[in-house]
N, C-alpha and C positions, 0 to 999 in steps of 0.2 A: 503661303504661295497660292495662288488662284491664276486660272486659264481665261479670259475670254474671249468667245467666239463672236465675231461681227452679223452674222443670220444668226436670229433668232428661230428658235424652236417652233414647229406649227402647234403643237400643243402646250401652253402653262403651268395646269397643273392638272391634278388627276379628275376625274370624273364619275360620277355613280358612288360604288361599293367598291373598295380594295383593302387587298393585307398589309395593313400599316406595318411596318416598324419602328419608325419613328414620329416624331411633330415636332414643327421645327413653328419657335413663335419670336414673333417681329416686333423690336419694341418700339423702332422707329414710325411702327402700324398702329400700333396699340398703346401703347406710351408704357414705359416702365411697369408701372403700378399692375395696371390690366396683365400686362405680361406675365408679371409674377405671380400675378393672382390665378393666373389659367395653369402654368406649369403646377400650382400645389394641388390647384383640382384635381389636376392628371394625375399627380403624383402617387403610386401605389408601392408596393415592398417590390424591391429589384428594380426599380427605375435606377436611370443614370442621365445627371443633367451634366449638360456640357457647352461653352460656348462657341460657338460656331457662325461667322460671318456676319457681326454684329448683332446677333439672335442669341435666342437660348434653344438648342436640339435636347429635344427629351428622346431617349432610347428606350422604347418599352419591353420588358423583360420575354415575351414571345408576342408573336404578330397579333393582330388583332387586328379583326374585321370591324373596319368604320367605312359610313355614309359620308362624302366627301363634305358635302352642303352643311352636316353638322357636325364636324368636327372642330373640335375645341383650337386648332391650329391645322399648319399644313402638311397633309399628311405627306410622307413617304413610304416608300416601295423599295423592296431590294430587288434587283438584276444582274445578276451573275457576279455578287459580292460589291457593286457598288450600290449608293442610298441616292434615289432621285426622287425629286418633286412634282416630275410631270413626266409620263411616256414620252420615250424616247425613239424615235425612227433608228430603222439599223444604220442610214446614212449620216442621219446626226450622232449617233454614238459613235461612227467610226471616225466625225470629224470630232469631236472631242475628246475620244481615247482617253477617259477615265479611268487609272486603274481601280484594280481591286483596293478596299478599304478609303475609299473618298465615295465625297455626297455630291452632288450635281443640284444646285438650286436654282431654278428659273426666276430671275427678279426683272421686271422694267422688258421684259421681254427679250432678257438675253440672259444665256444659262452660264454658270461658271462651277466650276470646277475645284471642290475645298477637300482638303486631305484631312483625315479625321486623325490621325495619329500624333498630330500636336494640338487636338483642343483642349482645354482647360478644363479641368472637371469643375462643375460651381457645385459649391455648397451650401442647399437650399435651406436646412437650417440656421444660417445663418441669418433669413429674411422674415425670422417670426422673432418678434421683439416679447422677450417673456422678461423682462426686466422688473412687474412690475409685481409678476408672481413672485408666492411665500413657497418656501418648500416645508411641507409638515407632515411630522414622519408617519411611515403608514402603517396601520395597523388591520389584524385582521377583524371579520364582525363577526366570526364564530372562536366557541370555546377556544383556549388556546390547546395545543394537542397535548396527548402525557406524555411525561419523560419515558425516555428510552428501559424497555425492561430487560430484564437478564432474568438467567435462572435463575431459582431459589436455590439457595447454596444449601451444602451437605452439611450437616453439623454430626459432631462426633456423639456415636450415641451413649442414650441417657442414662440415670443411673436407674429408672422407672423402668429403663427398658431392659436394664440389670439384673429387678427383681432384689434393691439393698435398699433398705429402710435407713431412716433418718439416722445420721452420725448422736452415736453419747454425747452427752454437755461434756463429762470428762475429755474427750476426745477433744472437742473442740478447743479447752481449755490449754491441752498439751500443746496441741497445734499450736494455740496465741503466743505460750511462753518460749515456744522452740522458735519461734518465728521472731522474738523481740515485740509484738505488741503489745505484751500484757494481756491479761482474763478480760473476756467479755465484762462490764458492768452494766447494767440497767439505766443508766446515768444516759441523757442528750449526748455528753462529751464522756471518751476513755480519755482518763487522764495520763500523764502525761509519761512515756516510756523512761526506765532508769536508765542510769549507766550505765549498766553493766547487756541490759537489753540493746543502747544506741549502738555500742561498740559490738557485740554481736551483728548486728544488723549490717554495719558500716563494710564491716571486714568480707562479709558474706556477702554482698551488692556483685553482681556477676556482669559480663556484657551477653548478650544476645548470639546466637548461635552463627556459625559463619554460613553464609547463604541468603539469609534471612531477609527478605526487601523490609529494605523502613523509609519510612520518609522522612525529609530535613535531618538526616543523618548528621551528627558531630561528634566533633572526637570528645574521647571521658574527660571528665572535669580533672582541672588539677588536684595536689595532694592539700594544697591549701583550701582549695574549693567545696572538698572532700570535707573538710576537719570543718570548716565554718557549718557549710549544712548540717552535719554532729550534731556541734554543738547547739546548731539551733532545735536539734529536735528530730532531725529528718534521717533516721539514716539508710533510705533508700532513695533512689536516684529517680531524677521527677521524669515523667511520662515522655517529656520532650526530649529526653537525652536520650539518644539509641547510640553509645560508643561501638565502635566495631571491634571485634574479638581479638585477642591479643594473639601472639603467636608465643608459643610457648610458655614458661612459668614466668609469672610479671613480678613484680615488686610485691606486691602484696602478696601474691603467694606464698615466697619467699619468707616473706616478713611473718605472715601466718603459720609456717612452718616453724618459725623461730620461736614465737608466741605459744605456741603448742608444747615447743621442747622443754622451755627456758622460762617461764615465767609462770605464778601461782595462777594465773588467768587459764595458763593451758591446763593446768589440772583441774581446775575446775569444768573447764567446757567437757574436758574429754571425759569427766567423771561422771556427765549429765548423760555424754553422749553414748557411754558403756549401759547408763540403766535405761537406756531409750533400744538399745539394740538387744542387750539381754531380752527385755518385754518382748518384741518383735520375734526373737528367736522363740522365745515361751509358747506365745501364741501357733505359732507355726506348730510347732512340736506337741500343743496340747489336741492339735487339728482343731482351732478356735478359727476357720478361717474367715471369715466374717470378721470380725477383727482384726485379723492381721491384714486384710487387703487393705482395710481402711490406715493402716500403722505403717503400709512398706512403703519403702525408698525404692525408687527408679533406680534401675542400673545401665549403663553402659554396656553398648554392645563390643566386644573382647576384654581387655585388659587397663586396668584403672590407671588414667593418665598420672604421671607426677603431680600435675596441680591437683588434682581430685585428690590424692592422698592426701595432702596436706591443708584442703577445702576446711574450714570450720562450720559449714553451713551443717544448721540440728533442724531437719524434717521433721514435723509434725505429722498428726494424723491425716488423712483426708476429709477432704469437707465433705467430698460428691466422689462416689462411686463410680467415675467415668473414666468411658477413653479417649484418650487427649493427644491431640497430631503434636510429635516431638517437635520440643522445642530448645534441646540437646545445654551445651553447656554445664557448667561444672556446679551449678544450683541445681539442676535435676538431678543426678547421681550420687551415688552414696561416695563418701570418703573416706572410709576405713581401708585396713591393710588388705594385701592382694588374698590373704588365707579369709578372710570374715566375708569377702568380695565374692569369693567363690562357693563360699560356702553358703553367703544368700541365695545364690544365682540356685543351688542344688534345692533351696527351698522351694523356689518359686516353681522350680522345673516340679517336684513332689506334688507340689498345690495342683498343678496343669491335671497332671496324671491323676491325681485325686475328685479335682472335682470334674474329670471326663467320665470316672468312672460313676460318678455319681447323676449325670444325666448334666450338669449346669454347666451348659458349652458357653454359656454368654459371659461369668466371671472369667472360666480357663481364657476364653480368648481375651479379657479383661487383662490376667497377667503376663500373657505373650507380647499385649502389644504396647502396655501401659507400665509395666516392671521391667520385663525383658528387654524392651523397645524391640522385638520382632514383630513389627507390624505385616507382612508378606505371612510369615507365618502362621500368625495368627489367621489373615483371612484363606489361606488354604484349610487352614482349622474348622473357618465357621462353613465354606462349602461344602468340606468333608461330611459337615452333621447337617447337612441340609439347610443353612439359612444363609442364601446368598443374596437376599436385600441387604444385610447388617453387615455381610464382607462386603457389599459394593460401596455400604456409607463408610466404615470403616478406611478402606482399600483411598478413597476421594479425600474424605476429611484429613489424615495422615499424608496426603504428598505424595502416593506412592506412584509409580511409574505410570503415566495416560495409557499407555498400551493395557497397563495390567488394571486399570480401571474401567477402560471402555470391556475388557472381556466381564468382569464382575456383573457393570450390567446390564448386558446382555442376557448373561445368564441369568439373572434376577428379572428379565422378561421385560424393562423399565425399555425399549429402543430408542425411545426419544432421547432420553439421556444419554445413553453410549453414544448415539449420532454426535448429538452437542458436544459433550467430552473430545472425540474424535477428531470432530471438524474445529474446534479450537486450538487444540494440542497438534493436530496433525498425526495423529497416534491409530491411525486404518492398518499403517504397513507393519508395526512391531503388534497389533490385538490379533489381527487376523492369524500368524503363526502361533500365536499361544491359543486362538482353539484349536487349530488345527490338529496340534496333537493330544487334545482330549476330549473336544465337541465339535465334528467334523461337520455337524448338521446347521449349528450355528452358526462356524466359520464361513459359509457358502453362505448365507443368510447378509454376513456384516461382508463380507466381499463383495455380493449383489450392491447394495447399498453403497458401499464405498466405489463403486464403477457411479451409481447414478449420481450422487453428490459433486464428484467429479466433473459427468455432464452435464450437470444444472448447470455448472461453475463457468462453463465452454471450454475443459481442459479432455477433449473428446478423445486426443492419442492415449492419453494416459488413461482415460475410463476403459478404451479396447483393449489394453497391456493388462489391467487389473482383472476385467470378466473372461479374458481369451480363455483362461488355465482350466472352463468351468464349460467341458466340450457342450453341453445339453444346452447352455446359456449363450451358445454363441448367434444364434439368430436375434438375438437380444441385441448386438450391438452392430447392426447394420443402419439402425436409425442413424448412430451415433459416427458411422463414417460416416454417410452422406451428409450430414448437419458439418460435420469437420470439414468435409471436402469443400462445400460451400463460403468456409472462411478464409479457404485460398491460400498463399504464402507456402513458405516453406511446409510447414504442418500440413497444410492440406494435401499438397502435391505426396508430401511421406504416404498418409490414409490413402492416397487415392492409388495409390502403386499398391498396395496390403489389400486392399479391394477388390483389385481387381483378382487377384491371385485367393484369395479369402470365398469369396463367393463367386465360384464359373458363370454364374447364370445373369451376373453383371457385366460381363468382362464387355459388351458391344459399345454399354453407358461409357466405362470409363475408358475404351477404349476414343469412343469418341470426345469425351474432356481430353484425354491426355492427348491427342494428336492437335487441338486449340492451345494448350499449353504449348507443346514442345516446337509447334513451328512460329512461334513467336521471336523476334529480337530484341527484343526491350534490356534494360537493364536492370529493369526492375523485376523482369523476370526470371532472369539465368539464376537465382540462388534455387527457387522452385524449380527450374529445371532439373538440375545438379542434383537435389534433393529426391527426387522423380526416378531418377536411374539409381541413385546409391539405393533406394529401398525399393526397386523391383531385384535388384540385384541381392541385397542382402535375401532377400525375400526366398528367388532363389537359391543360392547357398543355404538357406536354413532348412530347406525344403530336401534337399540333396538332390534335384532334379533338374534338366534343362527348360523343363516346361515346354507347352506349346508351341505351335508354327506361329500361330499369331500373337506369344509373350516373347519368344525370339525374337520376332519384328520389329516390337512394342520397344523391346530394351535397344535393338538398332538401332532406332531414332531415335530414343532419349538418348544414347553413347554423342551420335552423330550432330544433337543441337550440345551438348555439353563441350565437345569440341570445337563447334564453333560459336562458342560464344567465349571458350578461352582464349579462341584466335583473335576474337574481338577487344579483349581486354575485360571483358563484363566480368569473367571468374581468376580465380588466384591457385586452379587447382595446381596439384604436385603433380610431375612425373609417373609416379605410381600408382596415385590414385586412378592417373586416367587410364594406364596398362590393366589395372585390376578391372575395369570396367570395359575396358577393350575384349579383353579375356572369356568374361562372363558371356558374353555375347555369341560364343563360339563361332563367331565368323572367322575361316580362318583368310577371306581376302582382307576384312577392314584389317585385320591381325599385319598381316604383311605388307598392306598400302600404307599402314600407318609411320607417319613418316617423325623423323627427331622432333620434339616438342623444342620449338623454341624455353628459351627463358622468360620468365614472367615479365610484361610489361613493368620499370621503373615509372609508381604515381607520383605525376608531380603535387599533383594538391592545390592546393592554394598559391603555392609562392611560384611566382614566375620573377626568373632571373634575380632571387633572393627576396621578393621586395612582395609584402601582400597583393594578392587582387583586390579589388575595388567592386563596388557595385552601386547603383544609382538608381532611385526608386521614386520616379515624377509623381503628380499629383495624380497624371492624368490614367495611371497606371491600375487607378482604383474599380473598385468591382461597386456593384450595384447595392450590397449591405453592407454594413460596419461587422468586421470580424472583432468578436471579442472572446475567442477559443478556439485552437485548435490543433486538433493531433493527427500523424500521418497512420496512415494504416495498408497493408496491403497492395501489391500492386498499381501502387501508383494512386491509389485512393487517399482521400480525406476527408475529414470531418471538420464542419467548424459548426460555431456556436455562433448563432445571430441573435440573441437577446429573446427581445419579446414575438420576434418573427420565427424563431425557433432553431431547427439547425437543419444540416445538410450535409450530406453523404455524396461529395463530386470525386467525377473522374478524374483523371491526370491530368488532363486538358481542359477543368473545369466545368464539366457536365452533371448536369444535377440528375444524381443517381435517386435520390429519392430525399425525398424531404420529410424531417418529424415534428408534429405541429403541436408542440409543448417546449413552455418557455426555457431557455438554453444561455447564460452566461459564462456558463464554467463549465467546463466538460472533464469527467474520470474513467479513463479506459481500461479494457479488461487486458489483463496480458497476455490475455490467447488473441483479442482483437477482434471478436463475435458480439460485446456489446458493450455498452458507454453509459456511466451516469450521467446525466443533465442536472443544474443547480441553477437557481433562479431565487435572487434574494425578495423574499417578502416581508419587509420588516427588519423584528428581530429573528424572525426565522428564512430558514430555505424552503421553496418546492424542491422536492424531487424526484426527476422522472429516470425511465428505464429506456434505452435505447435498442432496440433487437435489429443491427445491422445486419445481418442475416435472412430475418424474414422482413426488413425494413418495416418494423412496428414499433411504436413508441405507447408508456399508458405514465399516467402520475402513479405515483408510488407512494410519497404521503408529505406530510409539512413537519420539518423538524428544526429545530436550534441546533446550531452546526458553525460553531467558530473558529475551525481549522479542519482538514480534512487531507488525506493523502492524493495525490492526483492521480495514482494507480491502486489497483486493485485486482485480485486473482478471481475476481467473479463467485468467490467465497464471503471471505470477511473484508469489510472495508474501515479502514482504521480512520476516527474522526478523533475532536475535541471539542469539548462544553465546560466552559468555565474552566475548574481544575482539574477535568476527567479527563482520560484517555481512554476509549473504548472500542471493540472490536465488534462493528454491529452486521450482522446478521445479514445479506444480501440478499438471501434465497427468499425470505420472509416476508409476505404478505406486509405486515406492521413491523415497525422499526423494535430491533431487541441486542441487546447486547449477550456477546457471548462470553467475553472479556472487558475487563475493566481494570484500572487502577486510578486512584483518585488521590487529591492532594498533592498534585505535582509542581504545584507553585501557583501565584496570582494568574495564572493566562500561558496558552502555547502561542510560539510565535511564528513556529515552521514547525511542521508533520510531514516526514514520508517513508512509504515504504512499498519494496517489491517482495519479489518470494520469497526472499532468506532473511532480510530483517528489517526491523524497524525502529527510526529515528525522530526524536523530534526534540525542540529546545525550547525553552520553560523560562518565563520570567520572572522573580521572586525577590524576597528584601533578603539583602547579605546578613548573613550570620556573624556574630560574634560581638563582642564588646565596643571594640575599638574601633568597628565598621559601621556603616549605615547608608540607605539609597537601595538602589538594585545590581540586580546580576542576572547573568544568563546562567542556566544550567542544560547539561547534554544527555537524553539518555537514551541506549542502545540497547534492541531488544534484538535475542536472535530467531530463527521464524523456519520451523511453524509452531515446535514448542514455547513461544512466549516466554524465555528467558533471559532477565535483565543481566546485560554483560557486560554495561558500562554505565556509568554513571559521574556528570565532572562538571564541576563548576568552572565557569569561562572566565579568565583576567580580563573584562571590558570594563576600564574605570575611566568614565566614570559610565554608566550603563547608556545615560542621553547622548553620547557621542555618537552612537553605534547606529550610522543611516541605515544599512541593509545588512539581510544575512542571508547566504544563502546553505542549504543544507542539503546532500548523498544521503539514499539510503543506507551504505554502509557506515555513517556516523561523521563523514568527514566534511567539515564545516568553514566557510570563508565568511567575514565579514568585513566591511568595507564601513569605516575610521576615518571621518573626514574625506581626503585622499588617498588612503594609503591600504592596500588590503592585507589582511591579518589571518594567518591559519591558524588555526585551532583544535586541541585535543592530542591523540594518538598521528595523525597523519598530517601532523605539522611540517609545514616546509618553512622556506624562508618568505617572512615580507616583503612587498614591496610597492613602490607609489606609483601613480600614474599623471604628476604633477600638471600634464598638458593638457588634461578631460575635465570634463565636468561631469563629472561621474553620476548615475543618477540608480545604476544598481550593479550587481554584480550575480549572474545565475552559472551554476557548475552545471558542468554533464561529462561524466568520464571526463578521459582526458582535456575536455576543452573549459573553455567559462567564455562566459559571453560578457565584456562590459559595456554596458548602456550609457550614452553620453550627451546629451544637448549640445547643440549648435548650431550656429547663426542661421541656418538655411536650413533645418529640420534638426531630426532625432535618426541618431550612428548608432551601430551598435558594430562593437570589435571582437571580434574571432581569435581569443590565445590561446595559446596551447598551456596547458595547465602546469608542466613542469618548469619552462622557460620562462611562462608570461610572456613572449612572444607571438606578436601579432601576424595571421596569416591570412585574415581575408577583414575588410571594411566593407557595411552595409551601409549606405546614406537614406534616409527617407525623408525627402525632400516636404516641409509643410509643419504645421504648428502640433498636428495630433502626436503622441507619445506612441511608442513602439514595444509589442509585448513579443516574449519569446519564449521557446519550450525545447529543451531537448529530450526525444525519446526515440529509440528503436535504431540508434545511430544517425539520426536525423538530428536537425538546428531547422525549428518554423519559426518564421518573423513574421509577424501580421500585425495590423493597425483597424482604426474604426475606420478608415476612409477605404479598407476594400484590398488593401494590398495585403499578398501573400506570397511568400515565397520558402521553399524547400531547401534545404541544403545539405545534400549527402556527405556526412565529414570521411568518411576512407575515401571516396573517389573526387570529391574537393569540385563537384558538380553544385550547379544553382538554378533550380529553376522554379520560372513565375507562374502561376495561376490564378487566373484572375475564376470567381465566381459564376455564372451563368444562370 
């Protein structure tokens, strides 16, 4: 639509110097070509072309002072929200009444009047013809960097460090024939084992202790399977088969029991097995001990299982004098009767006492944790006699609880390690009570430390909760509220109520944040409001005191925006909560003004009168960069990812709160929301930088190979994958390191993620078994922060090439979408079901909802169902050929595209709203 007016303007266009905002170029002036050739001139990051009255209007991202004479097109000027081309008289503005958001272009000598809100965004990449360019992959021109390192792991110590000389040949000898391989020969090849060696062997083949991570796990071979390998020679089961443990006495057992009672074979075994324990007992008894450690059998901690009685497995000597992290099962323990069981066990315990008194604490803790399997014990053993390096390798190698690891060394003085241990395991809150009641001095030490690691992490509430208890060290975390308080949201508003009351000599500072807080209405605020009063309130109650005139005040006005913002609909609080908080106050007018609380607002959500809302997203709706990342954060803040222009930290209203000027496709945020990885593909690697939203600082961080990766992260460890690894690399770290790892988890991951309690991710691999072949998915679920695998499951997707997308919960539960048709998987299987109408192009979960993405004729949709129903409750249209990416986090659904559209979508309050870029 366009006005115009019959008098022309006394002025045409500007003159001198003015504050552009725009250039508006003419191509019926300039001809096409020329035109387009001056708009890319102009074109800088943040521009926005647009067509406008047969022209093209460039928007320049802030004003800028141009010389009218030389400017590359015609400049414009804003005037109280509209864009003109030439000053305008107050007479002539008032005969043209322009509203706000239209341009005024003086042409031919008469001005008109164009509304900006329906012009078409052009896309000026479209006008570089690279058709004829090769794309050829890039590479870097320095070294490539090194693989990610981990600690040097603990190995169980040696037999050197024992102080035990090389084993007898005869020794070695017993060992081969108990074992089924025959005597050492001098020969290239031992030939070839008997009979009567295979079928020892056979019988005696164990599985693997329950617990035990293995990779490519399968179940035990058949009894056919079993008998072929025999016979060919083999009678132990090859590296590749890890079967998982039986549950009670199996067939063989049984069958070995039988063999034992009933047939010349068990007299034989047991008649070898009586002059192998007699020797054993000899030795003990002649105090040969030296000997006898090298001759004993492992035992079982309590009482000898049924299978173990009836086990045929004949121990040999030791090769190596070491201790060895248990590897339990009915091959390590002895299987004799419950009286010969017990009456080792008094051996060993003799040995302990004997060679304590003899000064050799390194064998006695040898038989404590290597015979006895009391590993615990033994390393109170070795602290007790002063060698707490050997209890902490000991205490690591063995498995034993991270708590009681990270204290080991500590005390062994090793910090770095107990840190690493700690912050892997998450083992701060069970080490710190174990010194506490026996090195008070240390305990304060790993407590210090476990507050700072915290705050590296930007987990600031929880680093004040851990140093508070440490009265001398509490000036120590006043950094760490104000850095908190600055990250705003519910947390900060918590810190900043504790602050205030925590340190008097602050109370004006946060006196004055909290009154910007609390007279606010936003709704993005009321949870930190709400947050704000419950913890000055707690605050007092723990305190037993009413506090001050001016923290009485403080908590009236937080009571008083609490209430009205429930009035508003913003909050969901209860009845009582708000009495409790009324109470606190000790007003007793607000006490008796306070009037019946209505009932909670009924949210509608999405659906109106049963039926989805809709939403529609023009071309013209776009922002000035292509988004290809981005997460909500705080107060109405966000962050996005603008590639090689970097990223951006805008307001709610799209203000550019601060910009970081390192490259940004992918973004990983911390779940305090204090700072952001940035990923930037180079090659076959990533950069990657650091994002400090807080002191809005950005630095690179280093170049690494990075083929999956979690999209959150606790500002501690952030979980990636390379190749077949899963690894937990090291955040805080200068240089990339891994603190965790596990490897061999199939050909490639295909989805990784994880929050604070666990972590998921799904693995591609060749299907196992005979009568299969192709691929498969596999699932595995770690729980967090101790790193333990608590699930593990091969997916029914056959044939694997079908399977367009997947998506994947940290807590393990996993959708994939099958043609048409989507498919639950695992533990948290629901039912199926298709979507025959869509053109489905992904499917992404978040809590209860999933997002499916769809092509169509006039853009890229994406549908809003609720995860139980599949019931659709809101449609997004984005109108135009780019594809649509989406994220769910922090109870938020972001949609954003490269042409610049963004929008928000609160799922409890079933609100949408647009932000464009600035």
């Amino acid at each position: 639509m366009s006005l115009a007016r019959h008098r022309g303007p006394r002025a045409h266009v500007h003159r001198g110097t003015v504050e552009a905002v725009a250039l508006w170029f003419d191509p019926a002036l300039l001809g096409e070509a020329e035109a387009r050739r001056r708009v890319l001139s102009a074109w800088t990051p943040g521009v926005g072309v647009y067509a406008l009255a047969g022209g093209f209007l460039l928007r320049l991202p802030a004003p800028r002072r141009l010389a009218c004479d030389g400017a590359p097109g015609l400049p414009l000027t804003v005037e109280e929200g509209v864009l003109v081309s030439a000053p305008l008289s107050p007479s002539e503005r008032e005969r043209l009444a322009p509203p706000p958001g239209t341009a005024v272009l003086v042409r031919a000598g008469t001005a008109k009047v164009y509304p900006l809100e329906g012009s078409q965004r052009v896309e000026v990449s479209a006008w570089l013809d690279v058709s004829a360019w090769t794309l050829v992959p890039m590479e870097g021109l320095g070294a490539p960097p090194p693989p990610v390192r981990e600690p040097t792991p603990v190995d169980a110590p040696t037999r050197a460090s024992l102080g035990i000389g090389a084993p007898a040949p005869e020794a070695e000898a017993m060992r081969a024939r108990m074992e089924g391989r025959g005597e050492p020969v001098a020969k290239a090849e031992a030939p070839r084992p008997g009979l009567l060696a295979r079928l020892a062997a056979w019988w005696r083949a164990e599985p693997k202790r329950p617990g035990a991570m293995t990779v490519d796990a399968e179940a035990r071979p058949s009894l056919l399977g079993q008998l072929r390998a025999w016979l060919r020679g083999g009678g132990h089961e090859t590296a590749a088969s890890k079967p998982p443990p039986p549950r009670g006495p199996g067939m063989f057992s049984r069958l070995a029991g039988w063999l034992a009672r009933s047939t010349p074979l068990g007299a034989l075994l047991g008649q070898r097995k009586a002059e192998y324990v007699r020797k054993l007992f000899d030795l003990f008894d002649e105090g040969n001990l030296e000997e006898a450690l090298r001759y004993a059998i492992p035992l079982a901690k309590g009482e000898p299982s049924e299978q173990a009685q009836v086990a045929l497995g004949l121990p040999g000597p030791r090769e190596r004098l070491v201790i060895q992290p248990r590897q339990g099962g009915p091959g390590s323990i002895f299987g004799g009767g419950a009286e010969v069981f017990e009456a080792l066990k008094e051996r060993y315990r003799q040995a302990v006492r004997k060679l304590e008194r003899e000064g050799q604490i390194e064998k006695a803790a040898f038989v404590l944790a290597e015979l006895l399997h009391e590993e615990e014990e033994a390393v109170s053993f070795l602290e007790r006699h002063g060698k707490p390096r050997l209890a902490a390798e000991l205490a690591e190698a063995c498995n034993l609880a991270p708590g009681l690891v990270v204290r080991q060394w500590l005390l062994a003085k090793n910090v770095a390690r107990a840190v690493d241990v700690a912050r892997r395991t998450g083992a701060f809150a069970d080490a710190v009570p174990r010194l506490e009641r026996t090195h008070p001095a240390e305990a304060r030490v790993l407590r210090l430390l476990w507050g700072e690691v915290l705050a590296q992490a930007g987990n600031y509430g929880r680093a004040v909760e851990v140093v508070w208890p440490l009265e001398d060290a509490r000036r120590l975390t006043l950094a760490w509220f104000e850095r908190g308080v600055e990250v705003g949201g519910v947390s900060g508003a918590r810190l900043l109520a504790r602050m205030g009351m925590a340190f008097p000599e602050r109370f004006d500072a946060v006196r004055t944040r909290a009154l910007t807080l609390l007279e606010g209405d936003d709704v993005e605020g009321a949870p930190a409001r709400q947050a704000f009063a419950e913890a000055l309130t707690q605050e007092l109650e723990d305190g037993k005191k009413a506090g001050g005139t001016t923290t009485s005040a403080l908590l009236r006005l937080a009571v008083r925006a609490v209430l009205r913002d429930r009035a508003a609909g913003h909050l969901a609080s209860k009845s009582k909560d708000i009495e409790r908080l009324v109470a606190a106050t000790g007003d007793t007018v607000l006490r008796a003004d306070l009037p019946p609380l209505p009932p909670l607002p009924v949210r509608q959500g999405f659906l109106s009168d049963g039926k989805p809302a809709s939403y529609v997203f023009g071309p013209e709706e776009g922002g000035p960069w292509p988004l290809l990342d981005a997460v909500p954060l705080s107060e109405g803040r966000v962050l996005v990812a603008l590639g090689e222009a970097g990223a951006r930290l805008l307001a709610a209203d799209g203000r550019c709160l601060a910009h970081f000027d390192v490259p940004a496709f992918s973004l990983v945020l911390s779940l305090h929301g204090d700072r952001a990885l940035a990923l930037a593909p180079r090659g076959e690697l990533k950069r990657l930088s650091r994002l400090d939203l807080i002191q809005r600082r950005a630095e690179h961080w280093c170049d690494a190979r990075v083929d999956a990766f979690a999209p959150e992260y606790d500002g501690n460890l952030w979980f990636i994958a390379v190749k077949d690894t899963v690894m937990a690399v090291d955040a805080l770290a200068s240089d990339p390191r891994a603190l965790w790892r596990v490897t061999q988890v199939g050909l490639g991951v295909k989805a990784l993620v994880s929050d604070a309690v666990s972590l998921s991710f799904v693995t591609l691999d060749l299907q196992k078994g005979a009568e299969r072949s192709g691929m498969e998915y596999e699932r595995w679920v770690y729980s967090l922060p101790d790193l333990t695998l608590r699930a593990r499951q091969r997916l029914p997707v056959e044939p694997a090439e079908s399977l367009r997308h997947l998506s994947l919960k940290m807590d393990g539960e996993l959708a994939v979408l099958v043609e048409r048709e989507v498919r639950w998987l695992g533990p948290f299987a629901g039912p199926s079901f298709q979507l025959p109408e869509l053109n489905l192009e992904a499917l992404v979960l978040g809590g209860g909802w999933m997002a499916a993405l769809e092509r169509t004729a006039v853009g890229f949709g994406v549908r809003l169902l609720h995860r139980a129903t599949a019931t659709a409750h809101a449609r997004f249209l984005f109108e135009g050929a780019p594809p649509v990416s989406v994220r769910f986090l922090n109870g938020e659904l972001l949609l954003f595209d490269t042409v610049g559209r963004l929008a928000r979508v609160h799922l409890a309050r079933g609100e949408v709203r647009r932000v464009v870029a600035r």
